[in-house]
Each structure stands twice: as C-alpha cells, then as structure tokens.
N, C-alpha and C positions, 0 to 999 in steps of 0.2 A: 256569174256573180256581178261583170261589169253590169247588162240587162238587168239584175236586179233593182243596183244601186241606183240606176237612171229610173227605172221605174217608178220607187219612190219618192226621190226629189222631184220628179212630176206631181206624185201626187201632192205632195209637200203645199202647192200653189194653193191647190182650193182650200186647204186645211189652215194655211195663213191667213189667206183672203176672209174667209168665215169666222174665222179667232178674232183678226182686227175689228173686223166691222160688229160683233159684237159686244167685243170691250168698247168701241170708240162710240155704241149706242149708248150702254151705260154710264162711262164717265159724261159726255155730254148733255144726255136725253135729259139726267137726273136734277130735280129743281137746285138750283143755288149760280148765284152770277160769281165767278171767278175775279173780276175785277174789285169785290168788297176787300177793304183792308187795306189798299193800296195807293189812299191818297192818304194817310196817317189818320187821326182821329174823326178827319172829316169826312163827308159823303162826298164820293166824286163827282164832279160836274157832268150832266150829261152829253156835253162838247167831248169829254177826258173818255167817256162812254163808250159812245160813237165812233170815237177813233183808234178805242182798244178793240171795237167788235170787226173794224175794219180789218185791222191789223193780224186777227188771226181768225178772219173768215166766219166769225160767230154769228154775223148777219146774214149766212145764207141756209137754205134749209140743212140738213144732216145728212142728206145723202150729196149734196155738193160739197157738203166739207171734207166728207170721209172722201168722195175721189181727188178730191186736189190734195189729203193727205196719201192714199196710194200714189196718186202720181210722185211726187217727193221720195215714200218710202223705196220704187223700184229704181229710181236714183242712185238710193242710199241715204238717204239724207232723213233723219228722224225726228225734224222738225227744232222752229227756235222759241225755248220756253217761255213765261209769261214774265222772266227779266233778262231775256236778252242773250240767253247763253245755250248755243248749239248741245241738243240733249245726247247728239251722239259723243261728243267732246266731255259731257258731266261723266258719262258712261263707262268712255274709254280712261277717264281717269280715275272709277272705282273698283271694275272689272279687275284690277290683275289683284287688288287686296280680297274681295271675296271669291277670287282661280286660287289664290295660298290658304285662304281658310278654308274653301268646301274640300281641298286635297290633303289637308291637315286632317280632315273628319272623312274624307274615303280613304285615305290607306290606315285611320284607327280601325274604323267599322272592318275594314277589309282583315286586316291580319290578326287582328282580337277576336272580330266574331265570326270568323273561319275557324280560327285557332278552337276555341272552343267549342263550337257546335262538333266538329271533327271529334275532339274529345269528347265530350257528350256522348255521340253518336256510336263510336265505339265500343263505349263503355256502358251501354243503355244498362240502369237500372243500379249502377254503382253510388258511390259518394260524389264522383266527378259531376255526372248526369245531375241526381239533385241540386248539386249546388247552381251550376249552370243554369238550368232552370228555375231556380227561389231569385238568385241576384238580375238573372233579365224579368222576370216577372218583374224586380222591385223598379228596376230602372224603365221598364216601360209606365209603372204609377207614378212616378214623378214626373213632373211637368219640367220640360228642360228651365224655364226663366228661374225656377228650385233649383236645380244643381247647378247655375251657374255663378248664383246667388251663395250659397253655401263654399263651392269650390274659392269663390271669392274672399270671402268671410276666412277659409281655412288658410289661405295664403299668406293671409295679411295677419292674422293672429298667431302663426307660425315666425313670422318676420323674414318672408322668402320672396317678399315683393320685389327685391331687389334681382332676385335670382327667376322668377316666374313672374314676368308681369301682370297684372290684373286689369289694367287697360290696355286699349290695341290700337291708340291715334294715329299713331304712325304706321301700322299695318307691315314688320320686318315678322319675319318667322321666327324669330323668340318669343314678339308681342301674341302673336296669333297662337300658340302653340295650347294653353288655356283653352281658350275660346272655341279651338276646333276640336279639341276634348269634349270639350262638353256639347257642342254641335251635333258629333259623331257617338255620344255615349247612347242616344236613343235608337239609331241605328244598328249599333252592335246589339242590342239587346233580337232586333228581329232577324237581324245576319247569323247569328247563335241559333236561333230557334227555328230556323228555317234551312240552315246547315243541318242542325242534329237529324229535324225531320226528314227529310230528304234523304240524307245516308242512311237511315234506320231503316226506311225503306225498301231502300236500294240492294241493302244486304242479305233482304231476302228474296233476292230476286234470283232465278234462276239463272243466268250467265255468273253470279258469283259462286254457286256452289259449283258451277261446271268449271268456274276458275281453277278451286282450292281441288277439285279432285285430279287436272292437270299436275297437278304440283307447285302451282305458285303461291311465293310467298302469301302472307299476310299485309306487307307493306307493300307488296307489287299491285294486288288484287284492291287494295283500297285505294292507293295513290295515283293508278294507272287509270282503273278499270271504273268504280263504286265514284271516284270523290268527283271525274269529270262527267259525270253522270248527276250527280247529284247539285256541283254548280250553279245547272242549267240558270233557276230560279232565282237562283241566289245573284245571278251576274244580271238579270233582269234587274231584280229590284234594286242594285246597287247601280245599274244604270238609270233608272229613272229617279233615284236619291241623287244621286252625284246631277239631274237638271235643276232638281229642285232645291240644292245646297247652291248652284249657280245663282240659282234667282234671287240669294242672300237671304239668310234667316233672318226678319227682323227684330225679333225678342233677343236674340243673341248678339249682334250686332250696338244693340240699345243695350244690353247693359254694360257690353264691355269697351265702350263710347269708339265703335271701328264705322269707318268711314269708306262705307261700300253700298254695294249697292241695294241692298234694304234698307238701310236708313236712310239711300238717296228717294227710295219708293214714300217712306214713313214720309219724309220732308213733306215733301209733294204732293202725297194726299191730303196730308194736313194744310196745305198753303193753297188747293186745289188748284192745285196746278195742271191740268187735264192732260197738254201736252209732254209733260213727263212722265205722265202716269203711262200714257198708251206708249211711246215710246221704250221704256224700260219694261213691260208685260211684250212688244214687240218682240224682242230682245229675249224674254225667257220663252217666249214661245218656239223660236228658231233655235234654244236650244237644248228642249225638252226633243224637238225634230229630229235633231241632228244625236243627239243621246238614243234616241229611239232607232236609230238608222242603226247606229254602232251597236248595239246591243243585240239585235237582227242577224248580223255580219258575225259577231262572235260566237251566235249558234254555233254556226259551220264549223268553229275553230274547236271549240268543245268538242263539240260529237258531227263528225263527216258524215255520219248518215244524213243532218240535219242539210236539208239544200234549199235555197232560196228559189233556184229557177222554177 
C-alpha cells in the first residue's frame, strides 16, 4: 500500500504540471488586457502600462511566465493578485467556509442517498422503489439555482428566516445548513440510483444465494456481504463530488451571498484577474488528486480482494 501511495503522488507531478500549464495558456493566451478598469473611468497611461506588465511578468513570452509561475508554485507560493493580495492568503480565508458547506452536502448525499437506494434496492419493484425513483428522477430535472431559489422563497414565506437562515455571510454551520441542502440535493438523487442499481445487481449474484443457503440472515447477507460490494461506485463518485463541492459551487454560493471559494473564482473571472484564477483551479486540481488517491486506498477497505500493489 505504502508503494502504491508513493507511486501515485509521483505521478501526481506530470498530471499538475500539464493541468497548470494549460489553464495558465488559456487564461493568458486569451485576447483582453487585464489592466482595463483600473484607473477609474479613464484609460490608463501607457507609463501605468508598462509597469503593470513589468510587474507581473506580462512582457515576457508565455512560456517564461508560466515557469517563473512554477518556480513560485513548488515554493508554495500562489502568486500576488492584480491588487496586492497574496492569493494563497484570499484562499486560506474561504477554504474552511466552503470544507462546512461541501461536508454539509456529502454527509446529506451520503446518508439519504444510501438510505434510499438500499431501500429501493431491496424492495425492487415495490411502492418504496417507485417513489425513490419518480422524486430522484424530479430532482435531477431541476437545476440546483431552482431549488435554491424556491427553498429560499419557502423559508421566508413560512417566517423561519429567523430559525434557517437564507443567507450564509458569515459562513457558521446554522447559516450553511440550507445552502448545503441544496448543494447535496442533486447528489443524492444519483447516490439513490446508483445504490439501488448496484444492490439489485449484486443480489443476484451468486455468492449471495450461497450466503442465504449457509444460513445467514437477511440483514447479515445485505449488510455484511451485498451493500460493501455494492458501495464500490458509489464511494467513487462521492469521492470525486466531495473535489468538486471543494472547488465551491458557484450558483450556490451566489445565491446564498457565502463567501467562499466560488464566488472568490466568479470575482476574478469577472475583474480578470488571471492570477486568481490559476491560483484557485491550482488548488482544486490538487485536490481532485488527492480525492482521487483516497478514493483508490478505500477500495482495499471495501472489498480486500481489491489490492493496489
């Protein structure tokens, strides 16, 4: 296992290295001067120019930029944005509000839409099974900025604003608890349907009828046997949701005015601000990586057949 895990943080390098350099061709390559908007209503002088282009290396070709930005990044250092403020510093102070909201939206997704797919799957072909499938059906056709829109509208027309917040500025886990509701509600719909499939599968597999002619229970032979089999997938795609809940949803974030790191991304793009931008995709890349590692690692833990060496 240790040799696994080394082996892939090896590979990890070329996989960053080729991520950067092609986010840092696109924000840059791309026609528009970063510096418009920045002396107020006037055009800036080409003196003010000159010495913005100095200043963050814009005068020299693209491939000199991008290595004097790796040299920085294998620092640590993720560059200082286009007003002066170190992007690892804007980072590390929206990271821990969107680590409570993507974790508010992985253990909904996780215990509701386990919960249900199990039930589903059980019960294939029942009233459970339908319904489970018509309500994740409806919740994968809505588009989350609807239901968060609506859950909003329900809150405040109930008069529970006081009791459920409807905005998240301040980013406590009461304010967030909405927000990652509705984050995680589209999640659960494919955590349900990918539990149910999976079990329904699984049970007809032939180690489970050699189970129940053993003699074991029904709840041994599902709990033990059928449900960590059936996981697998399921602990996949909840590890590559739970990088991409890191990377800050930013329609969710915009409406529920939370101040993380998608709306740190929206800003940014909007002000183009290039060096935030590669900065902050830095940052979800390492830890779409590092999700992808751990997701890897808990095969083994599932199913001990599964071996990385």
């Amino acid at each position: 296992m240790a040799k696994y895990i080394l082996r892939r943080l090896l590979q990890m390098i070329p996989v960053i290295i080729g991520a950067t350099f092609l986010l840092f061709v696109l924000v840059y390559a791309l026609p528009g001067d970063p510096w418009v908007g920045r002396c107020g209503e006037r055009d800036c002088t080409p003196a003010y120019i000159e010495a913005f282009k100095r200043e963050y290396n814009l005068d020299k070709p693209l491939l000199v930029q991008y290595l004097l930005y790796l040299g920085k990044l294998v620092r640590g250092d993720l560059g200082t944005n286009f007003y002066h403020n170190f992007v690892a510093g804007e980072l590390a102070a929206r990271y821990p509000t969107t680590l409570k909201l993507a974790l508010i939206a992985l253990v909904f997704e996780a215990v509701v839409g386990i919960a249900a797919g199990v039930l589903a799957g059980i019960r294939k072909g029942r009233f459970i099974d339908s319904f489970v499938t018509v309500s994740t059906l409806v919740l994968i056709s809505i588009p989350v900025f609807v239901i968060g829109s609506v859950a909003q509208f329900g809150i405040l027309k109930a008069g529970l604003k006081h009791v459920i917040p409807v905005t998240a500025s301040q980013g406590t886990w009461q304010q967030l608890m909405l927000p990652g509701l509705v984050l995680g509600s589209l999640s659960v719909a494919y955590v349900a349907r990918l539990t149910r499939t999976n079990l329904v599968e699984n049970l007809r597999a032939d180690y489970v009828r050699t189970a129940k002619a053993k003699g074991l229970s029904n709840a041994r032979t599902i709990g033990v046997h059928t449900l960590r089999n059936s996981l697998i997938p399921v602990i996949t795609f909840m590890g590559y949701d739970f990088g991409a809940l890191m990377g800050g949803a930013i329609v969710t974030e915009r409406i529920f005015n939370i101040n993380g790191v998608g709306g740190f991304i929206y800003r940014s793009l909007n002000q183009q601000d290039g060096i935030s931008v590669v900065g902050a995709v830095t940052c979800l890349v390492l830890v779409y990586l590092l999700m992808n590692l751990l997701v890897d690692v808990l095969y083994s833990v599932l199913d001990p057949r599964i071996t990385n060496d």
